[in-house]
C-alpha positions, 0 to 999 in steps of 0.5 A, a space after each residue: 992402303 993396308 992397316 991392321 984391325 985387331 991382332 990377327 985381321 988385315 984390311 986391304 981394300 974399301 969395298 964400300 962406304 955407309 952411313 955406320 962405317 966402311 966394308 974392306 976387303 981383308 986377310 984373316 987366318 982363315 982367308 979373305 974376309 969383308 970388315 966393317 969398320 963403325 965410324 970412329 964416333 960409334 967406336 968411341 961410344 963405350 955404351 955403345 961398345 959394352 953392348 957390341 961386347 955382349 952381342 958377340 955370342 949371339 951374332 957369333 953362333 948364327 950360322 946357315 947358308 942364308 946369312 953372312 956369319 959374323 967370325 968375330 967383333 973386334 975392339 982396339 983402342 978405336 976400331 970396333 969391327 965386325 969380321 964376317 964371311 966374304 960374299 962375291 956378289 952384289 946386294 939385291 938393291 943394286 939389282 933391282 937398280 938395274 932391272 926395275 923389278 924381277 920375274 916372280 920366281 925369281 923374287 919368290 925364291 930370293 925371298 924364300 932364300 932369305 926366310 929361311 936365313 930369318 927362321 936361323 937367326 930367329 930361332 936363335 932369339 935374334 931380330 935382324 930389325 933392317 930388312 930390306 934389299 941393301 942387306 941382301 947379298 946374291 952369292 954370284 958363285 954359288 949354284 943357280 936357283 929357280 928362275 936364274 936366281 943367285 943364292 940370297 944371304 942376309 947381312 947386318 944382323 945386330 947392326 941395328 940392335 947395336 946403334 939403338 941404345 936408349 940414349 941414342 934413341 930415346 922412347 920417341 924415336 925409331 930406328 929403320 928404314 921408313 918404306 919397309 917399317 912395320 906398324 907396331 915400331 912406328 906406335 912404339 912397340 918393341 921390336 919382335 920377330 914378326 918385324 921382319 916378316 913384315 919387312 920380308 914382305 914388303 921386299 917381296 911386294 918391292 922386288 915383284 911391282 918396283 915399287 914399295 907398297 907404302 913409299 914415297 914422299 915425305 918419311 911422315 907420310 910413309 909411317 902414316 900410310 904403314 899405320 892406316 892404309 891397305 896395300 894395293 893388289 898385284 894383278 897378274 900372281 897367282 892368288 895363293 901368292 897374294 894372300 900370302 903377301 897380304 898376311 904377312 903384311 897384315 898390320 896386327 903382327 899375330 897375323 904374320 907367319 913365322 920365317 919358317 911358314 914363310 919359306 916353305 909356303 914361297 917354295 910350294 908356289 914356284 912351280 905355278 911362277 915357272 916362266 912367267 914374266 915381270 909384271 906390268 904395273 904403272 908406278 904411282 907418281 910420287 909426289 911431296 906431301 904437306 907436312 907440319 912446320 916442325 917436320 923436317 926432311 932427313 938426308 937422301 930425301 931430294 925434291 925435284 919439281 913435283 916428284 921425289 926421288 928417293 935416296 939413302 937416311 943416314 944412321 949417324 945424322 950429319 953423315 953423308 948417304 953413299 952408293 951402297 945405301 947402308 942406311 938406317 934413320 932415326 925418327 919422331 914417333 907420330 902421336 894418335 892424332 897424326 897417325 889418324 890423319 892423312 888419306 885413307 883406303 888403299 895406298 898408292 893405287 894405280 890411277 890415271 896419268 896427271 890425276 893427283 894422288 888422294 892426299 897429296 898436296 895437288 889433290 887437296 888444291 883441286 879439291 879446293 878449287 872445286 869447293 870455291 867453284 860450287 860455292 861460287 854457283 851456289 851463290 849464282 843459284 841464290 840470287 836467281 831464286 830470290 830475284 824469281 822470287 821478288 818478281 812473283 811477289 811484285 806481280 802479285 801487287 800490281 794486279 790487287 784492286 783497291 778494294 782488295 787493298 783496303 780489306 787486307 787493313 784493319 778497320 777503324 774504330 
């Protein structure tokens, strides 16, 4: 059913549900447009408003062929809208849904796409802050690119920086989505530029192995790993490639390259990725991880036997994930000690089918097992040396003569 947004936009079809609100299909002045619509309870937040009303300059005036531009934020009584450019498509995740991973030209040029689209927004003084798949858009009418790839735009810019008021998430909580977080969030640093390049990253690692770098199980767990663990070689890239993943993973956001670096530096490796395959790498299993009584799980996360699946973190907690996964979630800020826990080394390394993870909770039950069996043969050990022992000590005593006896004793006076 058709309703009115503002004074001059139409909304006539839900393209899509998520957790901030719901994307229409709409009429404008201009032509067809995507709206999307923040949940009432956002819309009724008047901080929350003030600060849509002092973004619109910023997410108005970015405009690049890599990211979806905003035409207009709308505020009536209670809708408060975003009116952007109408992209037909899909959104990188539902590909990789579909695929598992990609060739990696493919990936390579989808990312540098979206490094390009980072370099605008970032040299316009805005942090995007939600990298990640869901917030990639494949423009299916637009020309095809290296490897078949269709053009990538990002989309929901602001989104983030608009919901993480101070009151809605105070100095302990983060905002994001917990696979592609970088460290300096999760120590409850400000957010700058160099988060997204560690997001894009990731990205790529996700779009090239079909797996995050440092996901799965418990969301604790996967901030930890982001804080103290090195990521796992890809083999089968070329090395300039993976040197570039590991810089721009690099825990110390210096380290990283600017958006612009990053695009430039993807599109000089495409020729050397011309016709290679997807890469043949085993997923770890993803088993769930001990965590402290007062840790709860949030939304999306569904455990299944020993493995987990993933889902969808709300933004709004109490709203139900959906099919399109616009998710952010909103969490407690680990303290040193916590950071400093868990296993350490090389996160999610490949291993043998049905050996436990390092860290996990099967890991430390054999681990224990094995302790109760050395133990257990220490002890064996212990007994057998001392019984050798009394039976020496014996055999010594049954050969002494009597005048051996009486000379060990002290005489009489």
């Amino acid at each position: 059913m058709a309703r009115k947004i503002g004074s001059r936009y139409t909304a006539n079809q839900i393209l899509g549900r998520g957790s901030a609100g719901t994307v229409w299909l709409g009429e404008g002045p201009e032509g067809p447009v995507a709206i999307k619509l923040l949940r009432e309870d956002l819309a009724s937040d008047q901080e929350l408003v003030g600060r849509f009303v002092q973004e619109r300059t910023a997410l108005l005036g970015l405009d690049h062929p890599n990211v979806v531009s905003v035409r207009d934020l709308v505020v009536d009584g209670n809708d408060l809208a975003l009116v952007m450019d109408l992209v037909r498509g899909t959104d990188l995740r539902t590909r990789l849904d579909r695929e598992r991973r990609l060739a990696p030209e493919a990936a390579v040029a989808i990312v540098a796409d979206v490094a390009d689209g980072l370099a605008a927004a970032h040299a316009a003084g805005v942090v995007h802050r939600d990298v990640k798949p869901e917030n990639v858009l494949l423009d299916m009418q637009g020309p095809l690119g290296p490897g078949g790839s269709h053009p990538a735009l990002l989309t929901d810019f602001g989104v983030a920086k608009l919901i993480d008021s101070p009151r809605r998430t105070r100095a302990t909580k983060i905002i994001g989505t917990p696979d592609y977080l970088a460290p300096e969030i999760i120590e409850g640093l400000p957010p700058r530029a160099s988060v997204d390049i560690y997001a894009l990253a990731t990205v790529l690692y996700e779009l090239l192995a079909g797996f995050t770098p440092f996901g799965g199980g418990h969301p604790g767990a996967v901030l930890r790993r982001h804080v103290t663990e090195t990521v796992v070689p890809l083999p089968g890239i070329p090395e300039e490639l993976w040197q570039l993943l590991v810089q721009c993973l690099a825990k110390a956001p210096a380290s990283r390259l600017r958006a612009s670096e990053l695009g430039a530096r993807l599109r000089e490796q495409l020729p050397l990725l011309a016709g290679m395959p997807p890469l043949d790498v085993d997923e770890p299993d993803t088993e769930p991880e001990e965590e402290s009584p007062e840790a709860e799980d949030p939304p999306g996360e569904t455990v299944t036997g020993a493995r987990v699946r993933r889902g969808s973190v709300p933004l709004v907690p109490g709203a139900k994930p959906d099919s399109n996964r616009d998710t952010h979630t909103s969490m407690r800020v680990p303290g040193p000690d916590e950071l400093a826990g868990g296993a350490r080394g090389t996160a999610r390394a490949p291993r043998t089918p049905g050996a436990p993870r390092p860290g996990s909770a099967r890991h430390r039950a054999t681990a224990r097992r094995r302790r109760i069996t050395l133990g257990v043969a220490a002890v064996v050990l212990v007994v057998a040396a001392a019984v050798g022992t009394w039976a020496a000590t014996s055999g010594d005593d049954a050969g002494a003569t009597p005048s051996d006896t009486r000379n060990s004793a002290p005489e009489s006076p």
